[in-house]
GUSETI-935661 format. One line per 10 residues: number of its first residue (from 1); for each residue x, y, z of C-alpha. Coordinates in nm, 3 decimals. Layout:
BEGIN
NUM	X Y Z  ...
***
This chain:
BEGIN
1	-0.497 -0.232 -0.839  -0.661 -0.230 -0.562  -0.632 -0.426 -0.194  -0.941 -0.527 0.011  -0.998 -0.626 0.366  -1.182 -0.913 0.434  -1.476 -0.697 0.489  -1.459 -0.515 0.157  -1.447 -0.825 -0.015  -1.710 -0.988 0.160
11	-1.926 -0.649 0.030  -1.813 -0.718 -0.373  -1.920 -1.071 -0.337  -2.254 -0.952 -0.208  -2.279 -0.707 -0.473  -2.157 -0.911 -0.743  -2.439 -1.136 -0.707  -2.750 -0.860 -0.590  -2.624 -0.543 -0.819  -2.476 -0.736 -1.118
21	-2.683 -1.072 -1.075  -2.372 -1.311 -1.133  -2.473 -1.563 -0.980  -2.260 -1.686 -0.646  -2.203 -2.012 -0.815  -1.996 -1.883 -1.131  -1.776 -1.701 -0.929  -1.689 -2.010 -0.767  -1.672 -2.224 -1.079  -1.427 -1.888 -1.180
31	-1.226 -1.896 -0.856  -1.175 -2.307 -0.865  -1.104 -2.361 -1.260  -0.831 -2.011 -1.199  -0.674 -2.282 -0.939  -0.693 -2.562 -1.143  -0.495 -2.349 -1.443  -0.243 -2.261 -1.190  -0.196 -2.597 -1.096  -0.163 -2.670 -1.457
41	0.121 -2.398 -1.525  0.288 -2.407 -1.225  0.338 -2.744 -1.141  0.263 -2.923 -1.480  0.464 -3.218 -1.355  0.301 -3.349 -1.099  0.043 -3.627 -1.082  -0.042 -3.689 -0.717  -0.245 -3.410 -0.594  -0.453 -3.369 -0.270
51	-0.697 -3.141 -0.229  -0.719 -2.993 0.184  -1.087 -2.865 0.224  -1.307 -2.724 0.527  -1.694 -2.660 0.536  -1.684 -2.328 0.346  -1.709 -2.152 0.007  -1.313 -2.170 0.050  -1.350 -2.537 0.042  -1.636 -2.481 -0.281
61	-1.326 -2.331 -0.462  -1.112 -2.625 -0.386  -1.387 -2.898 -0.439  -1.453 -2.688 -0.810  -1.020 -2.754 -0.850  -1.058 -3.119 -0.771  -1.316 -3.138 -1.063  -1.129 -3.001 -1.355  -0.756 -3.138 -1.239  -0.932 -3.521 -1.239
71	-0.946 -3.516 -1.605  -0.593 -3.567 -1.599  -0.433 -3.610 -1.236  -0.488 -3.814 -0.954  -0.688 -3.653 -0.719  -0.749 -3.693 -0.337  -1.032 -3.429 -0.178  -0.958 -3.479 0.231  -1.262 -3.330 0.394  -1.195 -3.205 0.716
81	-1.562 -3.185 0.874  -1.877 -3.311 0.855  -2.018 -3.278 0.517  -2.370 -3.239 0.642  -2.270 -2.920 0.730  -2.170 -2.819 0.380  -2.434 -2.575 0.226  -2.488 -2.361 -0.067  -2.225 -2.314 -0.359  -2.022 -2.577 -0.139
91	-2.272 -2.832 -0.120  -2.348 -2.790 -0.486  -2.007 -2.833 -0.591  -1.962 -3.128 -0.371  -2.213 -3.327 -0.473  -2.117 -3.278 -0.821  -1.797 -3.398 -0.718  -1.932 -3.724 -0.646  -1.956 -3.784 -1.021  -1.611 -3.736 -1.128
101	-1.276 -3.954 -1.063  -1.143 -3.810 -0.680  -1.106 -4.017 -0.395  -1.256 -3.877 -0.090  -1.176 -3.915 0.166  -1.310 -3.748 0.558  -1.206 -3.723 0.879  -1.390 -3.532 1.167  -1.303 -3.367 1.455  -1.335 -3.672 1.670
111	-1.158 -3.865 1.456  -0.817 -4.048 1.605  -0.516 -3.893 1.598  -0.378 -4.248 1.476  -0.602 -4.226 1.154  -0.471 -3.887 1.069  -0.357 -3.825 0.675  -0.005 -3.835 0.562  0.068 -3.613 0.302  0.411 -3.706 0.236
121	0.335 -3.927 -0.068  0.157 -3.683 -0.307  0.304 -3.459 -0.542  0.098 -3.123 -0.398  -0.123 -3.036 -0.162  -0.374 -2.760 -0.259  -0.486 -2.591 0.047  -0.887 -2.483 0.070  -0.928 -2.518 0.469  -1.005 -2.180 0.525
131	-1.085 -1.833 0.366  -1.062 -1.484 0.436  -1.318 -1.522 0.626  -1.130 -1.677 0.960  -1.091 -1.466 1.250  -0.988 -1.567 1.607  -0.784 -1.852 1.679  -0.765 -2.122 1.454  -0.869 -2.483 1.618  -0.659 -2.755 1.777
141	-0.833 -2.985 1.523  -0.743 -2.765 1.224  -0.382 -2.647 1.418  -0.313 -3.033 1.345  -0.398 -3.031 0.967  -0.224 -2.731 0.920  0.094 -2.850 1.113  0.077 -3.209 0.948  0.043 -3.024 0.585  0.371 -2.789 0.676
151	0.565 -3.099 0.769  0.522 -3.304 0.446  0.751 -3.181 0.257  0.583 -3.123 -0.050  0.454 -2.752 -0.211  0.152 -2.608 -0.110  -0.110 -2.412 -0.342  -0.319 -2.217 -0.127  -0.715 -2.112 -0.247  -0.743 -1.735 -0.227
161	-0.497 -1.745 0.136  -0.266 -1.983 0.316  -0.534 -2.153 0.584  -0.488 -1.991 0.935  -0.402 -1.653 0.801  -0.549 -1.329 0.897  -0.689 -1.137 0.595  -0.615 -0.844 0.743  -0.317 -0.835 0.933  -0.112 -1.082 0.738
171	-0.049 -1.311 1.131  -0.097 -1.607 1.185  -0.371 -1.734 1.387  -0.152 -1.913 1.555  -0.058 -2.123 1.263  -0.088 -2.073 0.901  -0.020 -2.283 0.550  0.344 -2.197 0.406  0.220 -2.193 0.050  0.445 -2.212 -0.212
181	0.189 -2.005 -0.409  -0.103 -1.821 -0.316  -0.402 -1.811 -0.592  -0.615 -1.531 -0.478  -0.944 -1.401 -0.627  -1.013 -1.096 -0.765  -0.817 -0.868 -0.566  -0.548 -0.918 -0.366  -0.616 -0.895 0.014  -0.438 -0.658 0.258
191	-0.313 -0.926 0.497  -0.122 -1.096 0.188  0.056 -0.805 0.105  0.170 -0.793 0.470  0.533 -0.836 0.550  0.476 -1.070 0.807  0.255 -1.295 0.541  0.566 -1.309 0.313  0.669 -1.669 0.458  0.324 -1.791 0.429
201	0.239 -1.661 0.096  0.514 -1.793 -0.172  0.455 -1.631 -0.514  0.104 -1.436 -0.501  -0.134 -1.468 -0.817  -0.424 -1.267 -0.888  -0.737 -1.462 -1.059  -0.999 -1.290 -1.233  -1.283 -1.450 -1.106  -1.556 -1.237 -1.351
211	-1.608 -0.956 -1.111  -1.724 -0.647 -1.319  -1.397 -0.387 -1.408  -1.507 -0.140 -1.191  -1.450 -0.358 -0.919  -1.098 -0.289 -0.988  -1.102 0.063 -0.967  -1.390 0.089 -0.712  -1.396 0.453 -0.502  -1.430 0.390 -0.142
221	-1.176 0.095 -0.143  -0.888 0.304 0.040  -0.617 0.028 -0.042  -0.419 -0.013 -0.344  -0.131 -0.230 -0.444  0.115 -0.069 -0.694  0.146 -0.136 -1.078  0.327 -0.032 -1.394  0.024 0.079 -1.516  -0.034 0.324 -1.234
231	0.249 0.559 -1.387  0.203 0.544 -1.725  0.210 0.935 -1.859  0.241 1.050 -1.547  0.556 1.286 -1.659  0.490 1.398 -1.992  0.749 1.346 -2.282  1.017 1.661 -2.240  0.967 1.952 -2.481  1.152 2.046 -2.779
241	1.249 2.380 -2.658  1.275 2.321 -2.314  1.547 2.429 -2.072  1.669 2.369 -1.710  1.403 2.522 -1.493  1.151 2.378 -1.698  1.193 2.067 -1.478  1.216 2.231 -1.174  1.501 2.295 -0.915  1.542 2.087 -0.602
251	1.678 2.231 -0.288  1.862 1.900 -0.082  1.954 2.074 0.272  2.126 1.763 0.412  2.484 1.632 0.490  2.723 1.685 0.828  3.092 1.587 0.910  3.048 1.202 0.906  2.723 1.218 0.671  2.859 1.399 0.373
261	2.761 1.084 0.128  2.391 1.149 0.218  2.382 1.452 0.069  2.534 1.370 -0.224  2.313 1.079 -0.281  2.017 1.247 -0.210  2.090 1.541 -0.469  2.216 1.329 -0.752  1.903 1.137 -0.742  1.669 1.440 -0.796
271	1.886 1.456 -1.075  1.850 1.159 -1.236  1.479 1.144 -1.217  1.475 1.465 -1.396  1.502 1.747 -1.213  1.653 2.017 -1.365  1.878 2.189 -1.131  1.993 2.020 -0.745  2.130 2.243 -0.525  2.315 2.088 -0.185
281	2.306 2.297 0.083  2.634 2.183 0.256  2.807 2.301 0.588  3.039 2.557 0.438  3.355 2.389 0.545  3.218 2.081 0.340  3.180 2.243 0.047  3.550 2.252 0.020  3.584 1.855 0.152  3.384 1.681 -0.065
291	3.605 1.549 -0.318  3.311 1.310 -0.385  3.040 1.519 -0.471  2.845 1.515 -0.813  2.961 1.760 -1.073  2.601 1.813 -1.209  2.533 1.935 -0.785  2.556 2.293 -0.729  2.681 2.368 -0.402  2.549 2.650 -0.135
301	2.763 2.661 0.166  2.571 2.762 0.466  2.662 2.854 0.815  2.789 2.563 1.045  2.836 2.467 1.343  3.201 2.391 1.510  3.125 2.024 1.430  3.064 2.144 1.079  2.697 2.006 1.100  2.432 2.285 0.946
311	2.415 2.565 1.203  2.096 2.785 1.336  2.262 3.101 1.134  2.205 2.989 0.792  1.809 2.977 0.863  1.796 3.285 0.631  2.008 3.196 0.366  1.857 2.840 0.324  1.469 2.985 0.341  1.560 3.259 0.040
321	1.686 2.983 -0.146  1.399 2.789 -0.080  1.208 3.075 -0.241  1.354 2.990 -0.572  1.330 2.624 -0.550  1.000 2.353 -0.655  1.095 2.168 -0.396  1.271 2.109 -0.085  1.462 1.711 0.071  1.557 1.792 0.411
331	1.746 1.588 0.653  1.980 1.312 0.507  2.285 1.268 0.730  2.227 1.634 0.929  2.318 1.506 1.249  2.131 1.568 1.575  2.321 1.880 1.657  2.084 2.078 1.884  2.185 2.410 1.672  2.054 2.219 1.380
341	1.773 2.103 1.521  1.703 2.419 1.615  1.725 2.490 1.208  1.528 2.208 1.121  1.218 2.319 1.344  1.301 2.700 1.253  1.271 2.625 0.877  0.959 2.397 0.882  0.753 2.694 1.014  0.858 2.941 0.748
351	0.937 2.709 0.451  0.646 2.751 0.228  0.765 2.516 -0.017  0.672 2.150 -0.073  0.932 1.982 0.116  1.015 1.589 0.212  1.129 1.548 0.538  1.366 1.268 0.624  1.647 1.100 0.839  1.766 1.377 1.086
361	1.494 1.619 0.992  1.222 1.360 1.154  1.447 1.336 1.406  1.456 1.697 1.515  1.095 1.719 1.506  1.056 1.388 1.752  1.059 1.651 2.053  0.798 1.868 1.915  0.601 1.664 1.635  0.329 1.950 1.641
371	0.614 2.154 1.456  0.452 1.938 1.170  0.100 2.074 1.145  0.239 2.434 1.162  0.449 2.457 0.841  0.288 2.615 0.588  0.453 2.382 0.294  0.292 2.066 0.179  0.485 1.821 0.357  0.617 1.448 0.307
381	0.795 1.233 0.582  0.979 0.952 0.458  1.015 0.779 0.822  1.197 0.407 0.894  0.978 0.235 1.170  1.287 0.362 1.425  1.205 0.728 1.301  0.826 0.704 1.315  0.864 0.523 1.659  0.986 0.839 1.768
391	0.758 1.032 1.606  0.427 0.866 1.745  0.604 0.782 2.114  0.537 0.426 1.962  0.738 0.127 1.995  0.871 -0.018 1.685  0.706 -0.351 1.711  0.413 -0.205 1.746  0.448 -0.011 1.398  0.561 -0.384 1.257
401	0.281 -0.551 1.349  0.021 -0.372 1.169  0.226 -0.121 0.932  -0.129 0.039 0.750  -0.247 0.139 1.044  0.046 0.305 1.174  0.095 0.472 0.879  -0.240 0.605 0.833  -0.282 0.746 1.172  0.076 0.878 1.090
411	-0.108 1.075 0.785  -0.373 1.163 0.976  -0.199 1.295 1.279  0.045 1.518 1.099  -0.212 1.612 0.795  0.117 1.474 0.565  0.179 1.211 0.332  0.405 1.001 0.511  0.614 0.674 0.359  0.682 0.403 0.564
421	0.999 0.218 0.438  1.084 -0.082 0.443  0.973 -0.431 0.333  0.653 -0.397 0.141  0.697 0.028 0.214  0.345 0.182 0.314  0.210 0.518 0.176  -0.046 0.675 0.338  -0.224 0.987 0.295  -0.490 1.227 0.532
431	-0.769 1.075 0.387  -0.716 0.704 0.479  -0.612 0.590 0.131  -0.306 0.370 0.177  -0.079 0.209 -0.115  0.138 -0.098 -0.059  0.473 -0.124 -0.284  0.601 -0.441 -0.448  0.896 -0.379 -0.585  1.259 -0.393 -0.430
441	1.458 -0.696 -0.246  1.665 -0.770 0.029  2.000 -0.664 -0.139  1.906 -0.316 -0.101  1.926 -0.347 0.319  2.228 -0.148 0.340  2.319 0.212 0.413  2.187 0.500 0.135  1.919 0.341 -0.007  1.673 0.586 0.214
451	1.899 0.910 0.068  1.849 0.777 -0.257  1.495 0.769 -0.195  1.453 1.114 -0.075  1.624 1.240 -0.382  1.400 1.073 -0.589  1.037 1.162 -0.485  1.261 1.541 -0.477  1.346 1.542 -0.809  0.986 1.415 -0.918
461	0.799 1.649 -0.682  0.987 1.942 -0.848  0.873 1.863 -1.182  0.544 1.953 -1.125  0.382 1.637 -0.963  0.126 1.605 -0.656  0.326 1.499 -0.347  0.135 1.202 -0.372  0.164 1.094 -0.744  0.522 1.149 -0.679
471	0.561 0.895 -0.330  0.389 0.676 -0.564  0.601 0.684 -0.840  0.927 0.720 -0.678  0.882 0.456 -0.437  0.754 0.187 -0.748  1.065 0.335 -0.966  1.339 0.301 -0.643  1.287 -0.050 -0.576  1.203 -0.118 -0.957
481	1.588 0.018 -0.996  1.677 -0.222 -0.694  1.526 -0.465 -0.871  1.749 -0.372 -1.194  2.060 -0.365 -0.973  2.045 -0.717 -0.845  1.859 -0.882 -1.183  2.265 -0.794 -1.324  2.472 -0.882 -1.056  2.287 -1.064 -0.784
491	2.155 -0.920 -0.411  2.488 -0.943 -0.235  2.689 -0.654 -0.231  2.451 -0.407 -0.423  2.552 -0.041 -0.295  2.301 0.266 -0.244  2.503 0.424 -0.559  2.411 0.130 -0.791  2.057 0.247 -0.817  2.165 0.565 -0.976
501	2.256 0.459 -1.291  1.899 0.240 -1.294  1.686 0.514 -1.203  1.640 0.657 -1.529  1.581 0.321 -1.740  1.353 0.257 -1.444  1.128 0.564 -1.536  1.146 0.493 -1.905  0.982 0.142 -1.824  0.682 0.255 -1.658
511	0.608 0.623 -1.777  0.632 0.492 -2.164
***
């Protein structure tokens, strides 16, 4: 699906009604009745309901919600604002208000702060103060209604998004709505999807509103939120007569002294997304410690260093093996040895084969990021915000605040797919498209998770997918495993290891 900026959706509105001639007004009646129906099957118990509204279309949606719910709830409509100065689709809808069972009641900008509403006795507020539209800083006037609706106490629908929210950034401006659920029309907006909008948002609906389908699917619209239906056969169904190397081998150059684990995670996940051969290349004196490792793993051991971390010298043996391989995960646990860094850089500029970079191997390149336009492989980066600070000479805050951006000048810069993990994880491409991930949850903030990753877009990439289809899809199916993990036995205590064992029912659910 895709995700629009306030702009953008400002443009399908327009073109809804000029190109397509539906008219402004149904989309409103579509976008108020959608909250209404929420309403309805969300909150089906309550009675009192108060409806917040400004001098916008935002507030046409709301007034359009305070018609249908009156049929069987009590309804307040607060105005905040003159209504002289409602117009168009607004006005229309609140003068046809006028003629159904809501109290209304207004209250201007002048009006005393002793008169001011208390929400506190109604069953839910439904919040239509302000649209995507808002930009700057949100009023003292409208800081206090926002403030006062926060304090009540009681749950908060918001029209489309929480009042005093950026559509584009997902900040406040400086105060926004806490919704307990966000009705939003059409498409979902960028600044929603935002990490920093999570404690604003609640639980995010999508209405269809009646904008045509290709709205949907639109080309030019660079943003996209992630579905099941973006994967569905994306991997065909496996062969009869197939073997092995049908499914491509996987080359995981990762693992040092103290880091062994990440190696082995790494390589068992290529595995069980498919791939048909892993092969860990291991510091040789590894090889023979790690009781732990995956029988289904083959092992290379390669030249180390005397703190057994991948040394300089096995450049050659690690590039031939390359040769034979669909795809190359480099970096989990390496270390920051300089001989290995010296490997790491070495290897990118003779590695012609499509390799994800990660962990260590980012971090070896943070000295000379232009390493990264040189390679001749296809290359993804599967940075942290820590890593990518590094990478950009950015600080990390910086990269929090406005994640998209970050991560498409990340794509740009180094011509590269890159992921951005975490919360909500990023992937951006070259071109400016961007796709925003919803799946995962907090229990899987603990060490291994990003190996696991790395493995998996690995094991997909060597079966014969783009390196984007294959961020894409590894990304959904990682935290959709997550997601497995702690459905079962809860957020606390899930380990990277868990996933393993989801990975593969994960796939079945979305590629089927």
């Amino acid at each position: 699906m895709k995700a629009v900026t306030r702009e953008e959706i400002a443009f399908l509105d327009r073109e809804a009604s000029e190109k397509y001639h539906i008219p402004s007004l149904v989309l409103m009646e579509n976008a108020g009745r959608a909250v209404a129906e929420s309403v309805l099957r969300n909150y089906p118990k309550v009675q009192k309901i108060a409806v917040l509204a400004g001098k916008g279309n935002n507030a046409g949606d709301g007034f359009v919600a305070a018609r249908y719910l009156s049929k069987n709830k009590s309804v307040t409509l607060f105005l905040f604002g003159d209504p002289e100065r409602l117009k168009g689709d607004a006005l229309s809808n609140f003068q046809a208000l006028r003629s159904f069972p809501v109290k209304i009641e207004e209250f201007h900008e002048t009006s005393p702060a002793l008169n001011f509403p208390d929400f506190s006795s109604f069953d839910l507020l439904i919040d239509a103060v302000f649209g995507t539209g808002l930009k700057g800083v949100v009023e003292e006037f409208y800081q206090r209604i926002i403030e006062t609706a926060n304090g009540s106490g009681v749950p908060i629908l918001a029209v489309d998004i929480p009042s005093g929210l950026d559509a584009n950034s997902g900040k406040p401006l400086p105060v926004a709505i806490r919704a307990s659920t966000t009705v939003t029309m059409g498409l979902p907006k960028v600044g929603l999807l935002a990490p920093s909008a999570y404690e604003f948002v609640g639980e995010l609906e999508v209405a269809d509103i009646g904008y045509p389908p290709e709205f949907l699917f639109r080309e030019g619209l660079k943003g996209h939120l992630l579905e099941p239906s973006d994967f569905k056969g994306l991997l065909p169904p496996r062969k009869k007569d197939s073997h092995k190397r049908t499914y491509g081998k996987v080359l995981v150059i990762a693992g040092s002294l103290r880091y062994r684990g990440a190696a082995n995670l790494a390589a068992f996940a290529s595995l069980r997304v498919g791939a048909g051969l892993a092969v860990l290349a291991l510091p040789r004196s590894l090889c023979l410690k790690n009781v732990r490792k995956p029988d289904e793993v083959i092992h290379l051991p390669i030249p180390e260093t005397e703190e057994y971390t991948i040394s300089l010298q096995a450049l050659e043996m690690a590039l031939n093996e390359a040769e034979d391989s669909k795809a190359v995960v480099l970096g989990p646990g390496l270390s920051q040895h300089p001989s290995t860094r010296d490997f790491v850089l070495k290897f990118l500029k003779e590695n012609p084969t499509p390799t994800l970079l990660d962990a260590d191997g980012l971090n070896a390149c943070a000295s000379q990021p232009e390493v990264l336009l040189s390679t001749p492989a296809p290359l993804i980066l599967t940075p942290h915000p820590g890593e990518l600070s590094r990478l950009l000479k950015v600080k990390t805050a910086e990269i929090q605040e406005d994640r998209v951006r970050v991560c498409l000048k990340a794509a740009l810069d180094f011509d590269s797919i890159v992921v951005l993990k975490g919360f909500r994880t990023v992937i951006g491409d070259p071109a400016g498209n961007f796709y925003i991930n919803p799946t995962g949850n907090p229990g899987m903030a603990s060490g291994g998770m990003g190996d696991v990753l790395a493995g998996t877009i690995g094991g997909l990439l060597a079966q014969g997918l783009t390196p984007l289809e294959a961020c894409t899809l590894g990304v959904y199916a990682h935290g959709l495993a997550g997601d497995m993990v702690a459905a079962e036995m809860g957020e606390r205590g899930i380990v990277a290891s868990d996933l393993l064992q989801k990975l593969p029912l994960a796939l079945r659910s979305l590629l089927s």
